[in-house]
C-alpha positions as a Markdown table, in Angstrom:
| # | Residue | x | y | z |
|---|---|---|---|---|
| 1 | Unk | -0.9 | -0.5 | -3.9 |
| 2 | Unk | -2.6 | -2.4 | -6.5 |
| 3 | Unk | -4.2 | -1.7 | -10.3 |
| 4 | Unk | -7.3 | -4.0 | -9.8 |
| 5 | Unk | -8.4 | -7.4 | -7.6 |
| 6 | Unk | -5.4 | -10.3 | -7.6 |
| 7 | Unk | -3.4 | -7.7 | -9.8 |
| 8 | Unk | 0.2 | -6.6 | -9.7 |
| 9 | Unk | 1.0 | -5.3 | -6.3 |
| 10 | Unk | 3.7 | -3.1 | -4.9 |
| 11 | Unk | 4.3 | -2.6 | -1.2 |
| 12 | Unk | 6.2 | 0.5 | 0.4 |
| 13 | Unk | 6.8 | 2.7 | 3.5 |
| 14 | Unk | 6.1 | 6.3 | 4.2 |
| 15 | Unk | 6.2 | 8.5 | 6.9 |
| 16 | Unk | 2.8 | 10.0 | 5.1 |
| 17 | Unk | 0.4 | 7.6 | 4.1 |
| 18 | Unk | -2.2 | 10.8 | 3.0 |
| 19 | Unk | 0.3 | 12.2 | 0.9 |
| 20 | Unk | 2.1 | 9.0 | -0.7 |
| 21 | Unk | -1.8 | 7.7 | -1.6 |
| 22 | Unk | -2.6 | 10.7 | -3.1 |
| 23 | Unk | 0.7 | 10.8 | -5.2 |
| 24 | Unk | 0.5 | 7.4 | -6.4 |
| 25 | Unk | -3.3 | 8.3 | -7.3 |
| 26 | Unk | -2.4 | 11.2 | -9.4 |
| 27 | Unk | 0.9 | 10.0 | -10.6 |
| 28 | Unk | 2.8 | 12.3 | -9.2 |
| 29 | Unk | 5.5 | 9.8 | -9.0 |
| 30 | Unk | 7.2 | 7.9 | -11.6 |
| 31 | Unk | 9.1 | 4.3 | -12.1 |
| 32 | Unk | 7.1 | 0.9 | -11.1 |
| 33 | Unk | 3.8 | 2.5 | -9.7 |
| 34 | Unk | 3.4 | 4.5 | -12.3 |
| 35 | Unk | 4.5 | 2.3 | -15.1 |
| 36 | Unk | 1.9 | -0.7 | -14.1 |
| 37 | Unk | -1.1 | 2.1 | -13.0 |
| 38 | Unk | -0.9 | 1.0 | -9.1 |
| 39 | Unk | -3.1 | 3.9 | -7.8 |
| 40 | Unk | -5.5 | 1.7 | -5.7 |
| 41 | Unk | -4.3 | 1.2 | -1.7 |
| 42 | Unk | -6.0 | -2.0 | -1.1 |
| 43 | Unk | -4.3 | -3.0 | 2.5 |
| 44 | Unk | -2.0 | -1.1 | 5.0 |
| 45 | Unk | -0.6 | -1.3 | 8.7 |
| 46 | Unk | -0.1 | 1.8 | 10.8 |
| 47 | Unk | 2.8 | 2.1 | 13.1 |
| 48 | Unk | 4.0 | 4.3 | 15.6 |
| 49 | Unk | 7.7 | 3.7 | 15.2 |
| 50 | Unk | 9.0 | 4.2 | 11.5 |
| 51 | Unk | 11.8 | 1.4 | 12.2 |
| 52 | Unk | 9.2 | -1.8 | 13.0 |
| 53 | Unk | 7.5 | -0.1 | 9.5 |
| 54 | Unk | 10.7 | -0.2 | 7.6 |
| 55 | Unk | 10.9 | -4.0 | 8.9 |
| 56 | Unk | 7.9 | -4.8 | 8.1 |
| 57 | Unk | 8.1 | -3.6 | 4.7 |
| 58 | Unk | 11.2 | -5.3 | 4.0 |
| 59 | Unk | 9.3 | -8.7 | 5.8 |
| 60 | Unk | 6.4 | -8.6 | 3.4 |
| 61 | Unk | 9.1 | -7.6 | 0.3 |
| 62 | Unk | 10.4 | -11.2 | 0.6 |
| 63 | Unk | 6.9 | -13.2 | 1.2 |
| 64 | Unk | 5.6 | -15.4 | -1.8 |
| 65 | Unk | 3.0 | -13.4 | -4.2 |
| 66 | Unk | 0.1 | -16.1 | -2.6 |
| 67 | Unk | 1.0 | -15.0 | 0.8 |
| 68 | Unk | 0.7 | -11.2 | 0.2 |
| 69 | Unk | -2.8 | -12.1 | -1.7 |
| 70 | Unk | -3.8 | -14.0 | 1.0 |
| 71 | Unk | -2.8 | -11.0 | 3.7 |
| 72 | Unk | -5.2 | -8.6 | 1.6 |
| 73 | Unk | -7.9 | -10.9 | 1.1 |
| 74 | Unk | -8.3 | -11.4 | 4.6 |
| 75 | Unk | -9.1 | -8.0 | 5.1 |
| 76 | Unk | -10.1 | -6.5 | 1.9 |
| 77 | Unk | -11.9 | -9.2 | -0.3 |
| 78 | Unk | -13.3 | -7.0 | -3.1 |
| 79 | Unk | -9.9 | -5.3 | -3.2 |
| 80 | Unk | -11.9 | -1.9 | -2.5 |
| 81 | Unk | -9.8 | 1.0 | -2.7 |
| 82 | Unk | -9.0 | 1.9 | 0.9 |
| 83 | Unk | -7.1 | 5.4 | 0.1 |
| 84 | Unk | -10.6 | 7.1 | -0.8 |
| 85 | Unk | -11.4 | 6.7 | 2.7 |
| 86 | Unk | -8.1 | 7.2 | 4.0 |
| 87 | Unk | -7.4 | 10.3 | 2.6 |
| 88 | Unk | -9.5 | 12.1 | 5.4 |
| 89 | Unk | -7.4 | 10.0 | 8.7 |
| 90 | Unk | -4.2 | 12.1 | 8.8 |
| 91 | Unk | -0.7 | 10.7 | 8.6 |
| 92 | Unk | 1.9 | 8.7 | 10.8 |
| 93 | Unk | 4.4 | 6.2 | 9.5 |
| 94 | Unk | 2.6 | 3.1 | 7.8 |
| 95 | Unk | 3.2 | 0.5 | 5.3 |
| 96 | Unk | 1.1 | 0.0 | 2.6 |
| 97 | Unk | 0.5 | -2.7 | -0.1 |
Protein backbone atom coordinates (compact mmCIF):
# COMPACT_ATOMS: atom_id res chain seq x y z
CA UNK A 1 0.00 0.00 0.00
CA UNK A 2 1.19 3.37 -0.86
CA UNK A 3 -0.26 7.22 -0.55
CA UNK A 4 1.06 8.42 -4.00
CA UNK A 5 4.10 7.41 -6.69
CA UNK A 6 7.78 6.90 -4.82
CA UNK A 7 5.70 7.63 -1.49
CA UNK A 8 5.74 5.96 1.92
CA UNK A 9 4.98 2.30 1.49
CA UNK A 10 3.82 -0.33 3.81
CA UNK A 11 3.74 -4.05 2.95
CA UNK A 12 1.47 -6.80 4.70
CA UNK A 13 -0.25 -10.24 4.48
CA UNK A 14 -3.82 -11.29 4.46
CA UNK A 15 -5.62 -14.19 3.98
CA UNK A 16 -8.25 -11.57 2.07
CA UNK A 17 -6.74 -9.30 -0.13
CA UNK A 18 -10.61 -7.89 -1.27
CA UNK A 19 -11.38 -7.24 2.18
CA UNK A 20 -7.88 -5.83 3.61
CA UNK A 21 -7.91 -3.34 0.28
CA UNK A 22 -11.04 -2.20 0.93
CA UNK A 23 -10.33 -1.56 4.64
CA UNK A 24 -7.24 0.23 4.20
CA UNK A 25 -9.29 2.30 1.46
CA UNK A 26 -11.94 3.38 3.80
CA UNK A 27 -9.91 3.50 6.88
CA UNK A 28 -11.40 0.99 8.57
CA UNK A 29 -8.24 0.30 10.21
CA UNK A 30 -6.13 2.36 12.35
CA UNK A 31 -2.18 2.81 13.31
CA UNK A 32 0.53 3.27 10.32
CA UNK A 33 -1.83 2.93 7.28
CA UNK A 34 -4.06 5.10 8.45
CA UNK A 35 -1.85 7.64 10.04
CA UNK A 36 0.27 8.24 6.60
CA UNK A 37 -3.20 7.80 4.21
CA UNK A 38 -1.73 4.41 2.53
CA UNK A 39 -5.13 3.50 0.75
CA UNK A 40 -3.54 2.90 -2.77
CA UNK A 41 -2.48 -1.09 -3.44
CA UNK A 42 0.18 -0.39 -5.98
CA UNK A 43 1.83 -4.07 -6.18
CA UNK A 44 0.88 -7.63 -4.75
CA UNK A 45 1.76 -11.43 -5.14
CA UNK A 46 -0.86 -14.10 -4.79
CA UNK A 47 -0.10 -17.34 -3.13
CA UNK A 48 -1.69 -20.42 -2.54
CA UNK A 49 -0.09 -21.33 0.69
CA UNK A 50 -0.45 -18.64 3.49
CA UNK A 51 3.11 -19.78 4.94
CA UNK A 52 5.50 -18.88 1.57
CA UNK A 53 3.08 -15.41 1.94
CA UNK A 54 4.04 -14.88 5.51
CA UNK A 55 7.79 -15.45 4.25
CA UNK A 56 7.56 -13.40 1.71
CA UNK A 57 6.24 -10.61 3.62
CA UNK A 58 8.75 -10.80 6.18
CA UNK A 59 11.60 -11.16 3.00
CA UNK A 60 10.39 -7.91 1.40
CA UNK A 61 10.00 -6.27 5.31
CA UNK A 62 13.89 -6.37 5.49
CA UNK A 63 14.79 -5.27 1.67
CA UNK A 64 16.31 -1.59 1.24
CA UNK A 65 13.41 1.14 0.37
CA UNK A 66 15.23 1.31 -3.42
CA UNK A 67 14.70 -2.28 -3.78
CA UNK A 68 10.95 -2.32 -2.89
CA UNK A 69 10.62 0.82 -5.35
CA UNK A 70 12.33 -0.94 -7.86
CA UNK A 71 9.99 -4.24 -7.38
CA UNK A 72 6.88 -1.92 -7.98
CA UNK A 73 8.15 0.01 -10.75
CA UNK A 74 8.81 -2.95 -12.68
CA UNK A 75 5.38 -3.74 -12.68
CA UNK A 76 3.42 -0.69 -11.89
CA UNK A 77 5.29 2.47 -13.24
CA UNK A 78 2.61 5.09 -12.75
CA UNK A 79 1.94 3.59 -9.34
CA UNK A 80 -1.77 3.13 -10.52
CA UNK A 81 -3.96 1.92 -7.91
CA UNK A 82 -4.36 -1.82 -8.52
CA UNK A 83 -7.13 -2.38 -5.65
CA UNK A 84 -9.83 -0.59 -7.90
CA UNK A 85 -9.54 -3.38 -10.21
CA UNK A 86 -8.91 -5.97 -7.67
CA UNK A 87 -11.71 -5.53 -5.77
CA UNK A 88 -13.84 -7.62 -8.31
CA UNK A 89 -11.00 -10.98 -8.37
CA UNK A 90 -12.00 -12.66 -5.06
CA UNK A 91 -9.64 -13.54 -2.23
CA UNK A 92 -6.85 -16.14 -1.37
CA UNK A 93 -3.79 -15.39 0.78
CA UNK A 94 -1.49 -12.65 -0.86
CA UNK A 95 0.97 -10.13 0.06
CA UNK A 96 0.63 -6.77 -0.86
CA UNK A 97 2.79 -3.58 -0.84
Amino acid sequence: MSNRKNGTIYVGVTNNITRRVYEHKFCELGGFTQKYGLHKLVYYEKYDDIYIAIEREKQLKNWKRAWKIELIVAINPQWVDLGLTLMDCGSGPAMTG
